[in-house]
KOLTOR-819377 format. One record per residue (C-alpha): x, y, z; residue number from 1; residue in one letter. Coordinates in steps of 0.25 Angstrom, whole numbers, plus 2048, in hexadecimal, padded with zeros to 3 digits. Each point is the difference from the previous one (the first is absolute). Layout:
# KOLTOR-819377
- c1, c2, c3, drense, gunu
- X, Y, Z, NUM, A
...
# end
This chain:
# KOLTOR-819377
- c1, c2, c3, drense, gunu
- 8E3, 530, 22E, 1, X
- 7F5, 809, 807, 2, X
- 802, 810, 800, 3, X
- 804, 806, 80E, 4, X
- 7F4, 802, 806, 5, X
- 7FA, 80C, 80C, 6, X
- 7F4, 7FB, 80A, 7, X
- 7FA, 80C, 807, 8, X
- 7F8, 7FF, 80C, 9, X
- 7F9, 80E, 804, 10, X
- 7FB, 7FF, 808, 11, X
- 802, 7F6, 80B, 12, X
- 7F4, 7FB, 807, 13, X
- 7FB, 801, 810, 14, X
- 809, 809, 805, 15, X
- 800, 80D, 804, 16, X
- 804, 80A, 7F6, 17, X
- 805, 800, 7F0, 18, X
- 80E, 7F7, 7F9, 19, X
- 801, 7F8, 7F8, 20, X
- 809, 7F6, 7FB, 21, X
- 809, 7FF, 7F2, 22, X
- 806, 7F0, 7FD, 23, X
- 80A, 7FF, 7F5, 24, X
- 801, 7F6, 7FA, 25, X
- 80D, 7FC, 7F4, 26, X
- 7FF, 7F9, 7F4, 27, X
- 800, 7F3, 806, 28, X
- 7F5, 803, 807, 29, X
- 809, 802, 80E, 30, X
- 7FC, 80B, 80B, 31, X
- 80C, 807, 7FF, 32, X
- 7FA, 80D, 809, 33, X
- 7F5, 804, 808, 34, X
- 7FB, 80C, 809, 35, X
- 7F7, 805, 808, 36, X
- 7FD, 80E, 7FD, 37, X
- 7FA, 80C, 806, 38, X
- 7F8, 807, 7F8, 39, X
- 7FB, 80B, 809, 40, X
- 807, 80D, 806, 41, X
- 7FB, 805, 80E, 42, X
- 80B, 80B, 803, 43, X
- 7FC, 801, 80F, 44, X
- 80F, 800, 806, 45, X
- 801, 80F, 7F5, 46, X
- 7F2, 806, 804, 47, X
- 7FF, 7FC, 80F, 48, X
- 80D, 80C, 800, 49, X
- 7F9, 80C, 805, 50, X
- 7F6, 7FB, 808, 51, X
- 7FF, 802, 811, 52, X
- 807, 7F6, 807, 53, X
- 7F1, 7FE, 809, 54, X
- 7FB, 7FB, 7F2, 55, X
- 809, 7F6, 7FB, 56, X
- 7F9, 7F5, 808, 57, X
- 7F4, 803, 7F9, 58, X
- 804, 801, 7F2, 59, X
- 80A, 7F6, 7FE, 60, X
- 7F5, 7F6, 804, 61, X
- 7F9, 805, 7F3, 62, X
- 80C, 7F5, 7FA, 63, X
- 7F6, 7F6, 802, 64, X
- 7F1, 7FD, 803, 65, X
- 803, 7F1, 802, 66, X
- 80D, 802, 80B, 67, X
- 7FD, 811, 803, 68, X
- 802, 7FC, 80F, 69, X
- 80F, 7FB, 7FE, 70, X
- 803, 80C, 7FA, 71, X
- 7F9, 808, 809, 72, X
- 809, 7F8, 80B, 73, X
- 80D, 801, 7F8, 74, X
- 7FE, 810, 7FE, 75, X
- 7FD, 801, 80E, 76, X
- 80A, 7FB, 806, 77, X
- 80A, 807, 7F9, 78, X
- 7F9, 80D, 804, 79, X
- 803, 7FC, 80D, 80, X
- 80D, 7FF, 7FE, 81, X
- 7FF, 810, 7FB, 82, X
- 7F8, 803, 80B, 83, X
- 80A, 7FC, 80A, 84, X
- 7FA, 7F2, 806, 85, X
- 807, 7F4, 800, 86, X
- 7F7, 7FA, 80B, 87, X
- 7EF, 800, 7FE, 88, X
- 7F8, 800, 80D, 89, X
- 7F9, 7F2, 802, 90, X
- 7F3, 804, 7FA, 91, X
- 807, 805, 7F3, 92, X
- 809, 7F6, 7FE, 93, X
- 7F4, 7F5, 804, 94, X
- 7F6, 807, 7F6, 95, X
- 809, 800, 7F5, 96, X
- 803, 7EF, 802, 97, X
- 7F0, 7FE, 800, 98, X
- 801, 80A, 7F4, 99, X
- 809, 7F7, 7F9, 100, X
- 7FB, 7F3, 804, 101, X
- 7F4, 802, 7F9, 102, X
- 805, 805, 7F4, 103, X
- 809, 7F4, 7FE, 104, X
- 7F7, 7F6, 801, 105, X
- 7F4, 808, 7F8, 106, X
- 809, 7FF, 7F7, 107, X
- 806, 7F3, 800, 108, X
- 7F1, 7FA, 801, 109, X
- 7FC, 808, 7F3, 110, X
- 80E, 7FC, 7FA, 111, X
- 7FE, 7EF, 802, 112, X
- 7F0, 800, 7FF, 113, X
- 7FC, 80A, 7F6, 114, X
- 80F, 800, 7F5, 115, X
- 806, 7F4, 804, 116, X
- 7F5, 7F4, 803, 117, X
- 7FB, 800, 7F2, 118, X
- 80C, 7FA, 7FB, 119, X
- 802, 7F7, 80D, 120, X
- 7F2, 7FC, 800, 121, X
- 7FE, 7FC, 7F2, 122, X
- 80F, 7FF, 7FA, 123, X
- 807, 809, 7F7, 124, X
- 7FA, 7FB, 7F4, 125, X
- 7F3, 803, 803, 126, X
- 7F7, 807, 7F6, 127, X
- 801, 80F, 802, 128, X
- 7F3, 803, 804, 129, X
- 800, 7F6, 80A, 130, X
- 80C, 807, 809, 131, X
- 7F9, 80B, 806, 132, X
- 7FB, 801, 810, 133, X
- 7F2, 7FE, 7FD, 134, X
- 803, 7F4, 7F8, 135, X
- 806, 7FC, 80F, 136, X
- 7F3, 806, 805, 137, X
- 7F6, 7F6, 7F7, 138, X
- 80B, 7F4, 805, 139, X
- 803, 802, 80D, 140, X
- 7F5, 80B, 806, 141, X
- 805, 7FD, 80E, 142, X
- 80F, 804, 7FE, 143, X
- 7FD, 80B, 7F8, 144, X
- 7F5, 806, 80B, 145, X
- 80C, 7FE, 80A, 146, X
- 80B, 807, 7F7, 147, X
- 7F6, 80B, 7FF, 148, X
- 7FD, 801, 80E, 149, X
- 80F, 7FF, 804, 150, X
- 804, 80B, 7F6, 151, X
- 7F6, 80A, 808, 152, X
- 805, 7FC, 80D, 153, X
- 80C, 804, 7FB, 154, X
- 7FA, 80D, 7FB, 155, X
- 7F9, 803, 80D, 156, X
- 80C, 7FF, 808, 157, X
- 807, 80B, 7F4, 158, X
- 7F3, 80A, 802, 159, X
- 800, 7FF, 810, 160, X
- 810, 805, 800, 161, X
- 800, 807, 7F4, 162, X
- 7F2, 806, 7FF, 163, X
- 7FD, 7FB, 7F3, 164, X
- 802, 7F3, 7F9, 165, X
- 808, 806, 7F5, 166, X
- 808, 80A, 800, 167, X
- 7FE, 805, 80D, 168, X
- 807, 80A, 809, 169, X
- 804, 7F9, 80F, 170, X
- 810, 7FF, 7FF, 171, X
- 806, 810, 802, 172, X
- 80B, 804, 803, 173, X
- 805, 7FC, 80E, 174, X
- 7F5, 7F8, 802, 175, X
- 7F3, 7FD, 7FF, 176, X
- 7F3, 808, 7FF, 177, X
- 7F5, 7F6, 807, 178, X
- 7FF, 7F5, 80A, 179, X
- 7F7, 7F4, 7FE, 180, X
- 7F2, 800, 809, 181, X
- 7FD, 7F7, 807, 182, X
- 7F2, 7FA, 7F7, 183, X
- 809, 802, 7F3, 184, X
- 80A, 7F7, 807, 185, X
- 7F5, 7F7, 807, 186, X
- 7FA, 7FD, 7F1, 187, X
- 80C, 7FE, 7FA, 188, X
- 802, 7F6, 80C, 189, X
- 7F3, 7F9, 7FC, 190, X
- 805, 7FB, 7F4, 191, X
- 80D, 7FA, 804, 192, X
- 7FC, 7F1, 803, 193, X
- 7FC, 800, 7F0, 194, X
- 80B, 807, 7FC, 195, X
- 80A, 7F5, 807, 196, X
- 7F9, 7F5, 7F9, 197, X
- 7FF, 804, 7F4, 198, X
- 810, 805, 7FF, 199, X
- 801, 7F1, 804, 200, X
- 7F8, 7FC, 7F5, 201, X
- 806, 809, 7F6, 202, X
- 80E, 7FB, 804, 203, X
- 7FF, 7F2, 7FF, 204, X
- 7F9, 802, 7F0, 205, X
- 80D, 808, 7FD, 206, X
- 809, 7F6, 807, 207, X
- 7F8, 7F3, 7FA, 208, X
- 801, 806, 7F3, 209, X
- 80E, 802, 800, 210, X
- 805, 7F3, 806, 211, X
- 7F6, 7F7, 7F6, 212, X
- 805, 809, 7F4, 213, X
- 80F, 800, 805, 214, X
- 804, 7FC, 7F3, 215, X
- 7FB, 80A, 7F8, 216, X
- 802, 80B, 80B, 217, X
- 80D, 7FA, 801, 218, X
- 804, 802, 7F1, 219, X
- 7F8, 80E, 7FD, 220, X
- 809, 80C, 800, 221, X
- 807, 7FA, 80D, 222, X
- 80E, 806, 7FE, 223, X
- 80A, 805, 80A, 224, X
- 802, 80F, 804, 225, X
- 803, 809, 80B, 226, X
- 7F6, 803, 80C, 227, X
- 7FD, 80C, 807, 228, X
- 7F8, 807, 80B, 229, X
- 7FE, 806, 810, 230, X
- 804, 7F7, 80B, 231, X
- 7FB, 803, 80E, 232, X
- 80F, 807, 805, 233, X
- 802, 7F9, 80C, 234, X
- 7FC, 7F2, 7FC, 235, X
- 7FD, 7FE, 7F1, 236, X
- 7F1, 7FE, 800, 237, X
- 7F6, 802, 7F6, 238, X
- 7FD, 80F, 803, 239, X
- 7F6, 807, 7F2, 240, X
- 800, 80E, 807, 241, X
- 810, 803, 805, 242, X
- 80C, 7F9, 801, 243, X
- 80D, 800, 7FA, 244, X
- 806, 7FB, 7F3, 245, X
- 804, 7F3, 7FD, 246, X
- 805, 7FA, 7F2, 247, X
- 804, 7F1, 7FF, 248, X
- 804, 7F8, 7F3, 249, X
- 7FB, 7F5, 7FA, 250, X
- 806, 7F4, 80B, 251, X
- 7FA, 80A, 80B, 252, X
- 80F, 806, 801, 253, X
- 7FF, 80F, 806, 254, X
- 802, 80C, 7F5, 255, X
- 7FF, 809, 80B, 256, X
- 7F7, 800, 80F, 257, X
- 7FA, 809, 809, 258, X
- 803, 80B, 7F7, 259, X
- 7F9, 80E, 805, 260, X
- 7F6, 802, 7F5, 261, X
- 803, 80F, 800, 262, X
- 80E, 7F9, 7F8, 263, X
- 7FA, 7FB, 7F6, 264, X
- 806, 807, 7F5, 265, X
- 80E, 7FA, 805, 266, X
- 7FB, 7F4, 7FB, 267, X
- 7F6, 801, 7F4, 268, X
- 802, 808, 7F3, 269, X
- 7F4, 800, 7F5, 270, X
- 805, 7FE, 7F2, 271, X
- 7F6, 805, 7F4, 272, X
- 7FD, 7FA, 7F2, 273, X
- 7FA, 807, 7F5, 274, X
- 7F4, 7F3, 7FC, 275, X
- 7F9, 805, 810, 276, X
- 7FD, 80B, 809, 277, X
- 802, 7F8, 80D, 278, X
- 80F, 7FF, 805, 279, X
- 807, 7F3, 803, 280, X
- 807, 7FF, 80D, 281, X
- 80C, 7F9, 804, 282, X
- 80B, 7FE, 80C, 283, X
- 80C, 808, 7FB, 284, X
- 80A, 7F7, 806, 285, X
- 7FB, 7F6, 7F7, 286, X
- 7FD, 807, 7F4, 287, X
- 7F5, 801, 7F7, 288, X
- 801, 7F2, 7FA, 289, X
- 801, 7F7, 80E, 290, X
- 7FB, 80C, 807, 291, X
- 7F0, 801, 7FE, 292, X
- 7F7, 7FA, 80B, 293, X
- 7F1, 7FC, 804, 294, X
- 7F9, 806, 80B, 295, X
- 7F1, 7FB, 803, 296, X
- 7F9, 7F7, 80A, 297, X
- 80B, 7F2, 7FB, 298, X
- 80B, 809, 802, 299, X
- 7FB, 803, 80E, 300, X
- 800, 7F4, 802, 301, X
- 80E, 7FD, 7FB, 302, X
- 806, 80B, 807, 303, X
- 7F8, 800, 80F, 304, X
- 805, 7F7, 80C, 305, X
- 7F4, 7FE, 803, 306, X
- 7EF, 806, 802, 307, X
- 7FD, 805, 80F, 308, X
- 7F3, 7FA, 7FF, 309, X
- 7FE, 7F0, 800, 310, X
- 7F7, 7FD, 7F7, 311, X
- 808, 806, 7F5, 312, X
- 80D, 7FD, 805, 313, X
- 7FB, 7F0, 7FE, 314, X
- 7FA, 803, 7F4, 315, X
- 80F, 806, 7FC, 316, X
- 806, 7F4, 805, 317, X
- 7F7, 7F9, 7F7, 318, X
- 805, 805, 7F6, 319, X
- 80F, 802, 801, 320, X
- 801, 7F1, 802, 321, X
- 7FB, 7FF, 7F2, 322, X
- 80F, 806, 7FD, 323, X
- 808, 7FA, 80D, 324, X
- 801, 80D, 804, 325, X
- 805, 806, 7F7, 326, X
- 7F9, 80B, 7F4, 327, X
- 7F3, 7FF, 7F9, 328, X
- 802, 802, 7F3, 329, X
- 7F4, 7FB, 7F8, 330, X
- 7F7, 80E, 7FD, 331, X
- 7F3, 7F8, 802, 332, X
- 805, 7FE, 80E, 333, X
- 7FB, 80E, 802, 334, X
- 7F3, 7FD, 802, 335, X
- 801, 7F6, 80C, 336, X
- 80A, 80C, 805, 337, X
- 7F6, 80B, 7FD, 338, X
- 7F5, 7F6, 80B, 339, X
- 80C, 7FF, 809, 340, X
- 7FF, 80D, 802, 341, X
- 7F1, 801, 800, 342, X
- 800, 7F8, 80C, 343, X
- 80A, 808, 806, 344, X
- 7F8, 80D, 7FD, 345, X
- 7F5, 7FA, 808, 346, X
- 807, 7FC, 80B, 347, X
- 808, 80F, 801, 348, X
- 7F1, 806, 800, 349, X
- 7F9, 7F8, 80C, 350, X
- 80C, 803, 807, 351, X
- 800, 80E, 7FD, 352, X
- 7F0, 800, 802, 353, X
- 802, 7FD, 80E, 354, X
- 80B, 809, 804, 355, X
- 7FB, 80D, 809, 356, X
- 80A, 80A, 7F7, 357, X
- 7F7, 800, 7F6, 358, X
- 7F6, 809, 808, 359, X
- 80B, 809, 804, 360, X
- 800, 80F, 7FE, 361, X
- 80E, 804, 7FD, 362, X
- 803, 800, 7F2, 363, X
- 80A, 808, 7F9, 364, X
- 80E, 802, 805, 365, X
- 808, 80C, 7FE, 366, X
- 810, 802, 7FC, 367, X
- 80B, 808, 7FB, 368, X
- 7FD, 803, 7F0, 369, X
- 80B, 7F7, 7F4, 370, X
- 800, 804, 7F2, 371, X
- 7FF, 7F0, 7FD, 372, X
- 7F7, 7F5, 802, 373, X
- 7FF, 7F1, 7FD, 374, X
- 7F7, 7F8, 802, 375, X
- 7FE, 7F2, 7FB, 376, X
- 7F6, 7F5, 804, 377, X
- 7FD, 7F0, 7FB, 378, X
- 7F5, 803, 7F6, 379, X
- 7F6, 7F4, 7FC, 380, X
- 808, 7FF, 7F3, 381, X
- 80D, 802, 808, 382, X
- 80B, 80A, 805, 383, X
- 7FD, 810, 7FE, 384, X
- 807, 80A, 803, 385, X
- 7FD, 80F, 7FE, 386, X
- 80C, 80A, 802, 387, X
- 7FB, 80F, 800, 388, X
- 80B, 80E, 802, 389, X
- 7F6, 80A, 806, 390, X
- 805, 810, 7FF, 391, X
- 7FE, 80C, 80C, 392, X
- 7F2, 803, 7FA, 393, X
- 7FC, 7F1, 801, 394, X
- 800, 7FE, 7F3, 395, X
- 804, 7F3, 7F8, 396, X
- 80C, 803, 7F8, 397, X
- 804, 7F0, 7FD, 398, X
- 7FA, 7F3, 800, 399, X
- 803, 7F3, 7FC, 400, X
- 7F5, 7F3, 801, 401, X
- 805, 7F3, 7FF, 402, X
- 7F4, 7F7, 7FF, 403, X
- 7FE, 7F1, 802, 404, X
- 7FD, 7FB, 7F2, 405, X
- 80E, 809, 7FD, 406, X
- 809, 7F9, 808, 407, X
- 7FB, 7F4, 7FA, 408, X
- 800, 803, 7F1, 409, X
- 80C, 7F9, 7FB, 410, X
- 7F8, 7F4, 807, 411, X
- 7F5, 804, 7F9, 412, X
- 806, 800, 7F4, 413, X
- 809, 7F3, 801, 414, X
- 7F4, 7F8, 803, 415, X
- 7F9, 805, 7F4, 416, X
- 80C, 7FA, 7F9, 417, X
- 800, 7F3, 808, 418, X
- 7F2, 7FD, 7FD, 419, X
- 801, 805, 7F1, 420, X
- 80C, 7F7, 7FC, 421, X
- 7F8, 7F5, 808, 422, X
- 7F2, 803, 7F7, 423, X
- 804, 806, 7F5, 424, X
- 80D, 7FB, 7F9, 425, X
- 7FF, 7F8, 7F5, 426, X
- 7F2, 805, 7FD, 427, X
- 7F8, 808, 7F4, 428, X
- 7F0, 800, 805, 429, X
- 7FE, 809, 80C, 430, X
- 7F6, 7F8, 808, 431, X
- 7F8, 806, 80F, 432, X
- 807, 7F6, 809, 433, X
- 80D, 806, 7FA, 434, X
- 7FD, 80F, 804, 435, X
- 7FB, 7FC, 80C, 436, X
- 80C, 7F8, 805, 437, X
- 808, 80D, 7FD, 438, X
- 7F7, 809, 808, 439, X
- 7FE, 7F7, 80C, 440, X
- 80E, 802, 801, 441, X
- 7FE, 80D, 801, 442, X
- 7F3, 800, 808, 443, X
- 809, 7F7, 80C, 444, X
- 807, 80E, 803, 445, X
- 7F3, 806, 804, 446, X
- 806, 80C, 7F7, 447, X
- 7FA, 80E, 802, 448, X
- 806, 805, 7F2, 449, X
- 7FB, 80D, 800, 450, X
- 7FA, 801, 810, 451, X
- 7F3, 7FF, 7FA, 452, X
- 7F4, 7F6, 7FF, 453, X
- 7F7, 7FB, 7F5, 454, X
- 7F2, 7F8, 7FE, 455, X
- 803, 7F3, 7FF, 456, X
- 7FD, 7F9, 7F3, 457, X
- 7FD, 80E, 7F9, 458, X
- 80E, 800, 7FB, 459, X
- 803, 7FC, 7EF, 460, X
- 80B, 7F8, 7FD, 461, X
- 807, 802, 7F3, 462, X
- 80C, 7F8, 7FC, 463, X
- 805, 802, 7F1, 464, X
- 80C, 7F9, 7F9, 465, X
- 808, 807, 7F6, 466, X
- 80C, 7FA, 7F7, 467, X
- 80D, 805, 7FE, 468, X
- 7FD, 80B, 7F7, 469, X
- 7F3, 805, 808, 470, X
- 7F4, 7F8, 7FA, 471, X
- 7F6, 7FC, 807, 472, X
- 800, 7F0, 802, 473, X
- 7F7, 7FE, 80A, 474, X
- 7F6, 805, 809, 475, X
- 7F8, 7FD, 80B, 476, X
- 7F6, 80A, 80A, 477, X
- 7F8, 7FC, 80C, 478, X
- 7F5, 80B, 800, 479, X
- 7FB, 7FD, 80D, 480, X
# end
């Protein structure tokens, strides 16, 4: 019989920031565990204490340089609520959507054309220098010219609300601190009729794939779990900038609904484990074990009664019926989820585009001061929540970040097992395809593992196999 074995994966591939993956496998050659970890340690809910309340927004965004306008969004609602204003005026509150919008579909354009298309486009098994964007470039020059262009039009929208395309500083507390002009706006305009259609197009390649692959997608890391995010309060609608919480199981029962975000800690608790520095959520009246949950663009679409706008909402139809209505659980689902909202994005921002508000000239709103202030928001990746304790002098003295890629990482990591028992059990010679299987896995999540990004294809892969007392058996790098 074969030595117990360790396959290591560090780190994984096209996505934004550094893990890596550790497979055990027994003597017989069975994946008896496997983990994601977290290999990188940011510290920003200890060294954000101190700072002004007036700079949070700013900083916190510094997370990420991928999704800086989600936590930008988050913080700043949250000082809003210190600041004493529960209600923005229209321009705010209208800037702040456009804000949004763009980011989440810059982001979900880079995520499906430039991380996840190589593997759709040319299968998992393809050779690893093949599975890059400009490999989708040389193959398809006309679908990579548009993901390019629907990314920066994403990324205009970000700069005309927020002042710069990363990292910039629109969302204060209270409010907003610019309009949109009138030729900004006109511009953006101009673009719309591409935009539309090639949301359309992107769209029907995520659903095609995903119906002519179904039994594949269908047996990939396509387990049951919990499902969480906002709900529009008075009707349940998809809503990515407020809302209240809603939880269901995974038959689509309710956990809990419409519950006041500034709650949430009634709710969720985050346990620790000593192999990673990211946290693991879960519902406390379910425990840790049948607890944990996923958040992210299928969960949306699990948990929403519906999308306010009609080309999503038939594009959600679309893909409910798959399931009877009832959950989604295949991961690679995601990706036609992830264009859902893509098309609704684009329909949010004509209609915003068109709306007089945006050319109004109050602002910021005024209240009476709290010590306390939550703010959470539906990120690209999923649910956010930012909760800050702000003293008499301004100053931060607690804070606590619960990020998308967090509330997903017992998902994470029991998809990693998923796959590994599927491609890995039972063998000894560590092939590409096999390491990529696991790291599409990963990849579905659109994980932000350290809220940071890298250069495609300039990461090494190494994996090494080591026997029971430690020897090395095996080994295999991908230096490229």
């Amino acid at each position: 019989m074969a030595e117990p074995r360790l396959i290591e994966i560090s780190p994984v591939t096209r996505v934004e920031g550094h893990g890596k993956v550790t497979i055990h496998l027994d003597a017989a050659g069975e994946v008896d565990e496997a983990r994601l970890h977290i290999v990188e340690f940011r510290g920003f809910e200890r060294f954000i204490r101190g700072r002004l309340l007036w700079e949070v927004p700013v900083i916190v965004q510094r997370l990420c340089g991928i999704c800086p306008v989600s936590h930008h969004l988050a913080a700043a609602k949250a000082m809003d609520m210190i600041v004493g204003v529960d209600a923005l005026p229209p321009t705010a509150e209208k800037m702040r959507r456009l804000m949004h919008y763009g980011q989440v579909m810059q982001s979900h354009v880079l995520h499906f054309f430039h991380l996840a298309a190589p593997d759709l486009l040319f299968g998992f098994d393809a050779a690893p220098e093949r599975r890059n964007i400009f490999e989708v470039l040389k193959d398809q020059p006309e679908l990579g010219r548009r993901a390019i262009a629907m990314r920066r039009f994403g990324q205009e929208i970000i700069e005309a609300t927020a002042g710069k395309k990363i990292h910039g500083t629109g969302a204060i507390p209270g409010g907003i601190n610019r309009n949109l002009p009138l030729e900004t706006r006109d511009a953006l305009l101009a673009q719309m009729e591409d935009m539309e259609a090639w949301s359309m197009d992107a769209l029907a390649l995520a659903r095609d794939y995903t119906l002519e692959h179904a039994g594949i997608i269908g047996s990939f890391a396509a387990f049951g779990s919990n499902y969480m995010s906002l709900v529009r309060e008075e009707d349940g609608a998809l809503d990515l900038y407020h809302g209240a919480l809603r939880a269901l199981t995974s038959t689509g029962e309710p956990i809990f609904d419409k519950l006041d975000y500034t709650r949430y800690a009634e709710k969720l608790i985050e346990d620790v484990r000593p192999w990673s520095y990211m946290k693991f959520p879960y519902i406390k009246t379910l425990g840790s074990e049948r607890g944990w949950y996923r958040v992210g663009p299928l969960a949306r679409m699990n948990t929403v009664d519906f999308i306010d706008t009609p080309k999503a909402e038939a594009a959600r139809q679309e893909l409910r019926d798959i399931t009877a209505g009832r959950p989604q659980h295949a991961i690679l689902a995601n990706h036609w989820a992830r264009m859902v909202e893509v098309v609704h994005c684009i329909e949010k921002v004509r209609e915003l585009l068109n709306d007089p508000d945006l050319q109004g000239t109050d602002l910021v709103a005024k209240g009476e001061r709290r010590r306390e202030g939550i703010g959470v928001i539906e990120a690209p990746r999923g649910n956010l929540i930012h909760h800050y304790e702000v003293d008499e002098n301004d100053q931060v003295t607690y804070c606590n970040l619960i990020v998308s890629t967090t509330h997903n990482n017992e998902g994470l990591n029991r998809a990693v097992k998923d796959v590994a028992v599927s491609h890995l059990s039972g063998r000894r010679e560590i092939t590409e395809g096999m390491l990529n299987h696991v790291e599409v896995a990963v990849r579905a999540y659109d994980p932000c593992l350290s809220c940071a990004t890298h250069a495609l294809g300039q990461m090494p892969l190494r994996v090494e196999l080591y026997d029971a007392e430690g020897g090395l058996v095996a080994e295999r790098i991908r230096d490229h």
